[in-house]
Structures are given as structure tokens and as C-alpha cells.
N, C-alpha and C positions, 0 to 999 in steps of 0.2 A: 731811036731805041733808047739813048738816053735820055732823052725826055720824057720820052715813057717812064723810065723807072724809077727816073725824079719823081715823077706825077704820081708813080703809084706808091714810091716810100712816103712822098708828104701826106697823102690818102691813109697810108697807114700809119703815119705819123699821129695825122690828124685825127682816126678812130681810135688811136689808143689815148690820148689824150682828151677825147670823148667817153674813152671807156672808164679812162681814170678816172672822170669828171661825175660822169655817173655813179663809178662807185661812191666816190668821195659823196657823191646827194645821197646813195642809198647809203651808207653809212653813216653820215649826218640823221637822213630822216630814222635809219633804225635809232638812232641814240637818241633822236630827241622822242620817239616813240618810247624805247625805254625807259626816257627819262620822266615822260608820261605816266608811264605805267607805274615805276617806281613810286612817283608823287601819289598816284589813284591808291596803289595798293598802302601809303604810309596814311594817305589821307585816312583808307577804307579803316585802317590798324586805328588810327587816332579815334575815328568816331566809335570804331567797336571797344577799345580801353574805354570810350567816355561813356558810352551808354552800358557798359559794363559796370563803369565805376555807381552813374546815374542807378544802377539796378540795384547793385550791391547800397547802394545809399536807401532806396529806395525799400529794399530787403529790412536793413537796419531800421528803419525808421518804422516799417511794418513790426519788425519783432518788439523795439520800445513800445509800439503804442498796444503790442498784443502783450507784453509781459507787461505792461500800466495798465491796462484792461483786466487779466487774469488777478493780479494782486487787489484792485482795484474791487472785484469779485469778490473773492476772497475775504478782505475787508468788513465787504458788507455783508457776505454771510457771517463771518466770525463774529461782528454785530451784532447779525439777528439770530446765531445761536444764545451769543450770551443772552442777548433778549429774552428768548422766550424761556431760556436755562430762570434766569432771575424770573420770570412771570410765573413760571410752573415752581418753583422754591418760594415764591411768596403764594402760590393757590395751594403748595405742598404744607406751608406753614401756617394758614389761614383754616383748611381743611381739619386739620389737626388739632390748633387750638378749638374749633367747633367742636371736634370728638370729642377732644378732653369736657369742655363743655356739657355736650351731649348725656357722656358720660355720670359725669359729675352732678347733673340736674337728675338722673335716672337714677343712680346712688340714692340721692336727697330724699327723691319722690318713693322711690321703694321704702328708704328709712321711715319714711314718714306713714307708708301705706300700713307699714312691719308696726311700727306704733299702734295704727289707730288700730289697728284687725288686733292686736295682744291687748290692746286698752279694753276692747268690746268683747273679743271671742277668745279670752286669756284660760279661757276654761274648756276649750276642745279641742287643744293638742297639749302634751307631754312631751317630757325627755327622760331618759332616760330608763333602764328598766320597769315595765309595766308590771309584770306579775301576772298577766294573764296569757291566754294560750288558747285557738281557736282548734276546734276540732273537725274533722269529718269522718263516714262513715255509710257503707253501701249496705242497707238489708234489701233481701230479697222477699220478705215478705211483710203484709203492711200490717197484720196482724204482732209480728215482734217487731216490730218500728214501733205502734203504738204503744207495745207491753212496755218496750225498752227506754221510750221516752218518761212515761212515767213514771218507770222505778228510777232514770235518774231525776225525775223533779224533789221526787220521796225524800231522796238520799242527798239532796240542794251538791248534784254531782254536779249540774252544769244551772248558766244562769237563763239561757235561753236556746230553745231548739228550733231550727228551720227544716221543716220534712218539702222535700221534690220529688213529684214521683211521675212529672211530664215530658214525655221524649228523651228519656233517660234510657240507654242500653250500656250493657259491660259485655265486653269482647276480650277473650284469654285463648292461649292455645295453650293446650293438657301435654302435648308433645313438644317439644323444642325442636325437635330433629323433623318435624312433620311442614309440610307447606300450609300457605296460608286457608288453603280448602278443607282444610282440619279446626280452624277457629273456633270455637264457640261463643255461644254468644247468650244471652240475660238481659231481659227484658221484663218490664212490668216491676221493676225496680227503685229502691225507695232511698234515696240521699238523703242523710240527717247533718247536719250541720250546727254545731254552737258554740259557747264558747265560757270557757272554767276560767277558776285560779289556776295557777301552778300547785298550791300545795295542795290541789287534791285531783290532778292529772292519775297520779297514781293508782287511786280509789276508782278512779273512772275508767283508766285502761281493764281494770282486774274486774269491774262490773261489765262491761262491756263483750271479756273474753266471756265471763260466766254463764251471759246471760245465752249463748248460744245461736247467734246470728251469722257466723261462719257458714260456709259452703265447705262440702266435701269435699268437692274440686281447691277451691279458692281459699284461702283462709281468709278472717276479715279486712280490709283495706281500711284500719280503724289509722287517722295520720292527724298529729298532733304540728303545728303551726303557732312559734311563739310572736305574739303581737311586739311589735319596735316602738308603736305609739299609739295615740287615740287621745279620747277625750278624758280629760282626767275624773270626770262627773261619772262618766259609763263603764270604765277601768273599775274606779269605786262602787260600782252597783253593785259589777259582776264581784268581785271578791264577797259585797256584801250576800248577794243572793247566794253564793256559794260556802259560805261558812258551814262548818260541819253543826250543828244544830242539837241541843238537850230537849232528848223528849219530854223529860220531865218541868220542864217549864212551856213546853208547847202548849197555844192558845186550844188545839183540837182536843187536846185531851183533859179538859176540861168540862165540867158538866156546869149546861146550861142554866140560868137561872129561870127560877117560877114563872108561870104562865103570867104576864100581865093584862088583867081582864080590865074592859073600861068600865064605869060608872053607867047605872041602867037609871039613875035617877031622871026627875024630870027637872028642866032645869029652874019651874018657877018655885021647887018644893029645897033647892040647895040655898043655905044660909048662909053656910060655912064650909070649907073643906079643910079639912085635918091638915096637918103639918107631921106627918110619920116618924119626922126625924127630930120631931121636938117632944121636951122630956115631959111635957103635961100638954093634954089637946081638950080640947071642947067640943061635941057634936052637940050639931041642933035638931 
């Protein structure tokens, strides 16, 4: 019995000293397992700080070569602003002087043109107050247009008259208050047209009212229009043709001289012919 239990405490002697032993391998191997692990995960830390660092370098050296890139840009647009800023400021200044240029030759050339047209045609334009004054005037019938025209030649009231009497109507309403279906209208109507002095516009309104060319409806639309300019040659006609005129030295009223009769001779019987105005004659 004692041996037995010799045999069985050294048994369990022996398993716990197996058991120690064991523990002590799994406690070794957890640590060296940990110690493993330790290592992987400092390793795993070191290579991810390195390719951290690696990235963030790699970040940097992307952001220098993009902010050297974007300035770099930049640059060369700022260049080719001012560039073509200076191309278009010398095609702005190039353009310009052409104008002036331009200008200045058109100047030249009109001055010149203003010359030669006053050198040649210096005699059919005016300045300044003409003196004369164009007229017009609506009769309605062709019978006082014609009476009317030439009591004013009579009376040198006007220097020349233009009569129209094609496709010419006058249209008036008698009512104001009335619509346009009330209109009336004159046709077969005769425009006279010419043109006086001033100083005797006067003479010519009061000849005009006298002479009775008015409408019952209408009175006459007689409208006087002063000339700004013209030819200084036709300005001087018209004053001329329109000067008030002495009958008594008029060429009309004047009696004709004697009949002059020709000579019924023959002509191989004339020897001589008189001299009328000489103070002693000889006939043959």
C-alpha cells in the first residue's frame, strides 16, 4: 500500500511537474507569440508611418510641381495678355493714325474740291440774304390762272410762272367736327408757282387777293417761301424782271417807225445809192 502511494504521489509529482513544464512551453510560446505579434504589428506601424510619410512627400511634391505648373500658367498667360494687350495698342494706334490720315487727306481733297467748284461755279450759289421769295398758289379755274398770270407779267409782279394742272386734287373738310366721309374734294385744278422780289411781295399778295381766285369754301392758299440761297446770276434776274417798271419810257408804247420799202430798181440801172445821212447826195 505504501508503495502504491509512493508510486502514485511520484505520478503526480511527475504530472505536475509536466504540467508546470507545459505551462511554462505555453507561456514561453504565448510570449514569444506575442512577441511576434508585437514585432509584426510595430513593423506593420513603421511601414504604414513610412508610406505615410512616402505619400505625404509624394502629396508635397505633387502640390510644388501643380502650384509650379499653375504659376508657370499663369505666367504665360500674363505674357500673352500683355502681348496681344501691346499688339491691339499698337493696331489701336496704327488704326488711328490711318484716321487721322484718312481724315486729313478728305479735309485736303474736299478743300481742294471747295476751290476748284467756287474757282468755276463761283456764280451759283450765295450767301447770305437773297431778296427774293418763291410763291405758290391753287386756282381752280384755268381761265383766272391764265387772266392771273398775265396781269402779274403786266405789272413785272413776278419773274417767272410755272402752271400744273396734271393729277393735281385739293381735299378740305367744311366741318371740323364732321368725319372724314364729309371731305371734299377739287379736282381739275391749276398750281401756279414763281418767284418775286421781296419788295414787291406786297403788290403781289394784294393782286392776287383782288383778282378773285378764292373759293367760297376755301380762301386762297396763296403762300409765300423766302429763298436761303441760289445762284447769284438768277437771284439778279429775278429782282431784275421784277422791278416796278415807267410806263412812260416803255419800248410798247412807243410808235413804230415808217414802213421800210426795198428798192424796185434793176440792178444794172443803180450807179449809186444815196447816203441818207450825209449832208449833200448825188443820184444817177
Amino acid at each position: 500500500m505504501l508503495a502504491l502511494a509512493k508510486a502514485e504521489k511520484k505520478k503526480a509529482k511527475e504530472a505536475t511537474e509536466l504540467a508546470k513544464e507545459h505551462a511554462a512551453a505555453m507561456a514561453k510560446h504565448a510570449a514569444e507569440t506575442k512577441a511576434k505579434a508585437e514585432a509584426a504589428i510595430k513593423k506593420m506601424k513603421e511601414e504604414s508611418l513610412q508610406q505615410t510619410a512616402a505619400m505625404q512627400a509624394t502629396i508635397a511634391n505633387s502640390e510644388k510641381e501643380h502650384e509650379a505648373a499653375v504659376k508657370a500658367q499663369q505666367e504665360a498667360f500674363l505674357k500673352k495678355q500683355a502681348a496681344m494687350r501691346a499688339a491691339h495698342e499698337a493696331e489701336e494706334k496704327e488704326r488711328i493714325a490711318l484716321e487721322e490720315r484718312q481724315i486729313a487727306e478728305h479735309k485736303k481733297l474736299m478743300a481742294e474740291r471747295r476751290a476748284r467748284f467756287e474757282k468755276r461755279f463761283k456764280h451759283v450759289w450765295t450767301t447770305g440774304p437773297t431778296g427774293v421769295s418763291k410763291w405758290h398758289l391753287t386756282v381752280n379755274d384755268f381761265e383766272k390762272a391764265q387772266s392771273l398770270t398775265a396781269r402779274l407779267f403786266e405789272k413785272t409782279l413776278t419773274a417767272e410762272v410755272e402752271q400744273v394742272n396734271i393729277g393735281l386734287e385739293r381735299n378740305f373738310i367744311n366741318n371740323p367736327t364732321a368725319d372724314l366721309s364729309e371731305m371734299a374734294h377739287r379736282s381739275g385744278i391749276h398750281r401756279l408757282t414763281g418767284v418775286t422780289s421781296d419788295d414787291r411781295v406786297a403788290e403781289l399778295i394784294e393782286e392776287v387777293a383782288e383778282h378773285g381766285v378764292d373759293d367760297k369754301e376755301v380762301p386762297f392758299d396763296f403762300i409765300i417761301t423766302v429763298l436761303s440761297t441760289g445762284s447769284p446770276d438768277y437771284i439778279e434776274w429775278v429782282k431784275l424782271q421784277t422791278m416796278k417798271k415807267d410806263p412812260s419810257v416803255a419800248f410798247y408804247n412807243e410808235d413804230p417807225e415808217a414802213e421800210i420799202k426795198g428798192l424796185n430798181n434793176k440792178v444794172g440801172k443803180i450807179k449809186q445809192i444815196a447816203d441818207m445821212d450825209a449832208v449833200e447826195s448825188d443820184h444817177v
